[in-house]
C-alpha positions in Angstrom: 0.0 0.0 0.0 1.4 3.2 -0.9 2.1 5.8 2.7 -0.3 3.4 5.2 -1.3 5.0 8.3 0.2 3.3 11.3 -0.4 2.8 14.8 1.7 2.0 17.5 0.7 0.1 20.9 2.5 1.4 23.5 5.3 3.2 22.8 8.4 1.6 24.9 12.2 2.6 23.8 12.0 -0.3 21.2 8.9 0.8 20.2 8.9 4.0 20.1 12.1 4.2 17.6 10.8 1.6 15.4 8.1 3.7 15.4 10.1 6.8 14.3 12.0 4.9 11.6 8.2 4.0 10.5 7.5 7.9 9.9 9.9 7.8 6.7 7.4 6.1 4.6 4.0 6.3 6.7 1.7 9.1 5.7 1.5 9.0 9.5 2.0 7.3 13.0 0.1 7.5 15.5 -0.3 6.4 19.0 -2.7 6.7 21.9 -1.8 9.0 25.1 -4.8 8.4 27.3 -3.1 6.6 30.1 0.3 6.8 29.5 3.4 8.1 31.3 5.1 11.3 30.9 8.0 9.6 29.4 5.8 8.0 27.2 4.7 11.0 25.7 8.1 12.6 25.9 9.5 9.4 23.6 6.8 9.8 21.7 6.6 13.5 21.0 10.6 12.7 20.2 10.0 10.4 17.6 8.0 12.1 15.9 4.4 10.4 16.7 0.6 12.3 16.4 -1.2 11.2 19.3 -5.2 10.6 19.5 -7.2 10.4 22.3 -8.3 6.6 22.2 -7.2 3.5 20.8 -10.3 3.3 19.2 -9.6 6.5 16.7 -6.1 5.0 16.1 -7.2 1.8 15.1 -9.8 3.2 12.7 -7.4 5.1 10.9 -4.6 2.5 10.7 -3.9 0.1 7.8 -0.5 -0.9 9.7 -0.9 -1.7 14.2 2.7 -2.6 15.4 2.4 -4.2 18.9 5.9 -3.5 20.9 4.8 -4.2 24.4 6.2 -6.2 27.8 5.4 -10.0 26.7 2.6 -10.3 29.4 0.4 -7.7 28.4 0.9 -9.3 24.6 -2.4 -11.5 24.3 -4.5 -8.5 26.6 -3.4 -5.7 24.2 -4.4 -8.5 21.1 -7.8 -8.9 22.5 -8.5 -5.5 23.2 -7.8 -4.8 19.7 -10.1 -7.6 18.8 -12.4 -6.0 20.2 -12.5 -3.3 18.3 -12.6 -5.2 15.2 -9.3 -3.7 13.7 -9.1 -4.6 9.4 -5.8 -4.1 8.6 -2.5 -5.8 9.4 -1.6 -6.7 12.9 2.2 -6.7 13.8 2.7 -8.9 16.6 6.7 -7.9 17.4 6.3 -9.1 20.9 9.1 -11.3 22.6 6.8 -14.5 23.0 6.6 -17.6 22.4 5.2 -19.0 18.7 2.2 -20.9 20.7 1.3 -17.3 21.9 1.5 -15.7 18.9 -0.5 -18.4 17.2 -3.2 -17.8 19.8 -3.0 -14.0 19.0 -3.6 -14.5 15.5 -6.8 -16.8 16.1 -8.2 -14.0 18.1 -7.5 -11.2 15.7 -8.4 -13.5 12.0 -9.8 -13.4 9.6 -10.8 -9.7 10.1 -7.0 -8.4 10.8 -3.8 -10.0 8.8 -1.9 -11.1 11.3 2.0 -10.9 10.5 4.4 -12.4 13.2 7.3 -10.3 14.3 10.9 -10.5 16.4 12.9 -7.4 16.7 16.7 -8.7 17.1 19.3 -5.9 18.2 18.9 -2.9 20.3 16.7 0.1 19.4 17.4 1.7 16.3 19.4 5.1 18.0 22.8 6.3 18.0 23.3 4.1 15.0 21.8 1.1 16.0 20.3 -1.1 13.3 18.4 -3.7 14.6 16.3 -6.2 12.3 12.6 -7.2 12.9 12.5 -10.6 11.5 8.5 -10.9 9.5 6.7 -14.4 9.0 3.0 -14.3 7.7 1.2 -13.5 4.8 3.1 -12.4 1.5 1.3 -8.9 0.8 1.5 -8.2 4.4 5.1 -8.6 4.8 6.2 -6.7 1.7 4.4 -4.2 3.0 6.5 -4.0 6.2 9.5 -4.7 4.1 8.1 -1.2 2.1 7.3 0.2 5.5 11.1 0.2 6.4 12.8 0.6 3.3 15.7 2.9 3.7 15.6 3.4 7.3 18.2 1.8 9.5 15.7 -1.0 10.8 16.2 -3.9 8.3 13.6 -6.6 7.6 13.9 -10.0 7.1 11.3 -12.3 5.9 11.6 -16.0 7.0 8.5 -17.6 5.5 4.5 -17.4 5.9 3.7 -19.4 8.8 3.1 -17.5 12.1 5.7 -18.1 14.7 8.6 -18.4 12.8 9.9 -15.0 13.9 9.0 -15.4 17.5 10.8 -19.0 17.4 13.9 -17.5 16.0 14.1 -14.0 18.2 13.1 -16.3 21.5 16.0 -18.8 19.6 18.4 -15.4 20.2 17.5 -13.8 23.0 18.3 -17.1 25.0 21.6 -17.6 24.4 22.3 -13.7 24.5 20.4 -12.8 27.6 21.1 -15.9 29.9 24.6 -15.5 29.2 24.8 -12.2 30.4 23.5 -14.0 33.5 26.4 -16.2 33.9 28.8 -13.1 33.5 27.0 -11.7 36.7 27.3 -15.1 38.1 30.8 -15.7 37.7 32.2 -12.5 38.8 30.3 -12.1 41.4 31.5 -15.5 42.5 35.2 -14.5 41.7 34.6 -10.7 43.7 33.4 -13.2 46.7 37.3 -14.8 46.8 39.1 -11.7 45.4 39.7 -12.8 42.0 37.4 -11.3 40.0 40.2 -8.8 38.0 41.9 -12.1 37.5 38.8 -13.9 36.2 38.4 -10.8 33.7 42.0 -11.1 32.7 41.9 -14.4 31.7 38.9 -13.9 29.7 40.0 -11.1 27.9 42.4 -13.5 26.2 39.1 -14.9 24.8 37.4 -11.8 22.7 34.6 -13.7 22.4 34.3 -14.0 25.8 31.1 -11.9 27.4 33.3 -12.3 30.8 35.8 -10.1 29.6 33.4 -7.1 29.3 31.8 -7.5 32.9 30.4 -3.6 32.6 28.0 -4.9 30.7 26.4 -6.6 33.9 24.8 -3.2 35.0 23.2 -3.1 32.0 21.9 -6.0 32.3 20.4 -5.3 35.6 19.1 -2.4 34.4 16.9 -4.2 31.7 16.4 -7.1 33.8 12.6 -6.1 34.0 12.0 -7.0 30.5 14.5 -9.8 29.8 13.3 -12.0 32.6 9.6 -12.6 31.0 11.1 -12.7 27.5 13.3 -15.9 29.1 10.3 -17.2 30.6 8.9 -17.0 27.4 11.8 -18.9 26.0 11.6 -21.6 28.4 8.3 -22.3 27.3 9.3 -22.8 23.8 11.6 -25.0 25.3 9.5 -27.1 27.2 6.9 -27.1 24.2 10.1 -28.7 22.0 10.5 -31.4 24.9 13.6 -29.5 26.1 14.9 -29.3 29.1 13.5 -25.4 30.3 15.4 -25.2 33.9 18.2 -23.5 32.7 16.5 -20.0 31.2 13.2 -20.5 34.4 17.0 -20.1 36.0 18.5 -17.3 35.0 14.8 -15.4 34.7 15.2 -15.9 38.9 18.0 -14.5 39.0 16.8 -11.5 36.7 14.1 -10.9 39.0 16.4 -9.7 42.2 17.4 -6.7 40.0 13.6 -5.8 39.4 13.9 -2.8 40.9 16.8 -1.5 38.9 14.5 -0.9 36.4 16.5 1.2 33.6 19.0 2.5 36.1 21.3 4.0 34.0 23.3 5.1 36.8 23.9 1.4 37.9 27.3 0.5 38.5 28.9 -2.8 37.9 29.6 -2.7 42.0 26.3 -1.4 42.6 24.4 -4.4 40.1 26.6 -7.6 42.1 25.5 -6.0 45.6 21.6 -6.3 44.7 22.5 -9.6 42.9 23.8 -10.7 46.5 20.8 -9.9 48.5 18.4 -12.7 48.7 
């Protein structure tokens, strides 16, 4: 379609610059304040979104709804849009499992085309070019492939069968987020004994070695709010495979004692092992 009208669920940091890169070929994006924080409407008001008064307006003048949202409120948000019988194309870019996204798309179809979404990478800022990985319907995805064309979020489409992007971003995202887990882990096993500059130096010999870059631990706990369901989410894939799920229900434990370190960007590595250490 040629300039759709989009509308974004609940503008985050992910969704909210996806959003913006959305704004070079939309004719517009739109989003819903009612409710919403002030820094919602400051992200939103920086990337460039027009903001209605209810979800119902936005949804009757979007061809395009992109759903970037914490994974628990993913099926909610679905429903609610169901509700409003919304007739265009429904981007589920939520990290959940492919049984959840499947359920999504029988509550939306056949009056919504439901495309299936994973965003891999960070938000598209400060040169950051993350790719939302597309599996549904053929006109729908070459749409979104249209949708981002020339902007710094690249799309990738793996096929028509929903759940084929969530698989492979839930696929990702637990390698990459549990072993930031068993950075913290470690050093804050070798800081215990007084070794943890040694542990660092011999894993810098490795540089592919996530131990040998343990400042990224603070960031960690600082997005630990949102990585911990997104493993939960994984282990269920895992479980639903007939794999063994412990290992990411594990480290989504251990995500939760930095809950309230909620996008502390002043969180030191110090600071991130101390909270780790209180039971």
């Amino acid at each position: 379609m040629d300039q759709p009208t989009v509308g974004i669920l609940h503008p985050g940091s992910m969704g909210a610059a996806v959003a913006a890169c959305a704004t070079t070929n939309a004719a517009d994006v739109l989003w819903c304040e009612t409710g919403r924080s002030t820094a919602s409407v400051e992200r939103a008001a920086q990337a460039g979104l027009t903001p209605v008064a209810t979800m119902t307006e936005l949804l009757d003048r979007s061809d395009i709804v992109i759903s970037l949202c914490p994974p628990a409120a993913a099926e909610d948000l679905a429903r609610d849009v169901a509700g409003h019988r919304f007739v265009g194309v429904y981007v589920e870019a939520n990290a959940i499992n492919p049984e959840r996204a499947t359920r999504i798309a029988a509550l939306l179809e056949p009056a919504a085309t439901v495309v299936d979404g994973g965003v891999v990478g960070s938000p598209p800022v400060g040169g950051k070019t993350p790719t939302l990985y597309l599996s549904g319907p053929r006109p729908a995805t070459e749409g979104l492939e249209a949708l981002f064309g020339g902007t710094v979020v690249r799309t990738v489409v793996l096929g028509r069968e929903v759940g084929k992007a969530s698989a492979l971003k839930l696929a990702y995202a637990s390698f990459q987020k549990t072993s930031r887990v068993l950075v913290a882990l470690a050093v804050g096993m070798a800081r215990e004994h007084g070794v943890d500059q040694e542990l660092i130096e011999v894993a810098s010999r490795r540089t592919d070695s996530y131990l040998s870059e343990p400042q990224y631990v603070a960031k960690t706990a600082a997005r630990a709010w949102r990585w911990g369901p997104e493993l939960e989410e994984a282990a269920d894939t895992l479980a639903a495979a007939g794999l063994p799920p412990e290992m990411l229900r594990a480290a989504a434990s251990t995500l939760a004692r930095w809950h309230d370190a909620k996008d502390d960007s002043s969180l030191t590595l110090t600071d991130a092992l101390d909270r780790l250490a209180r039971p």
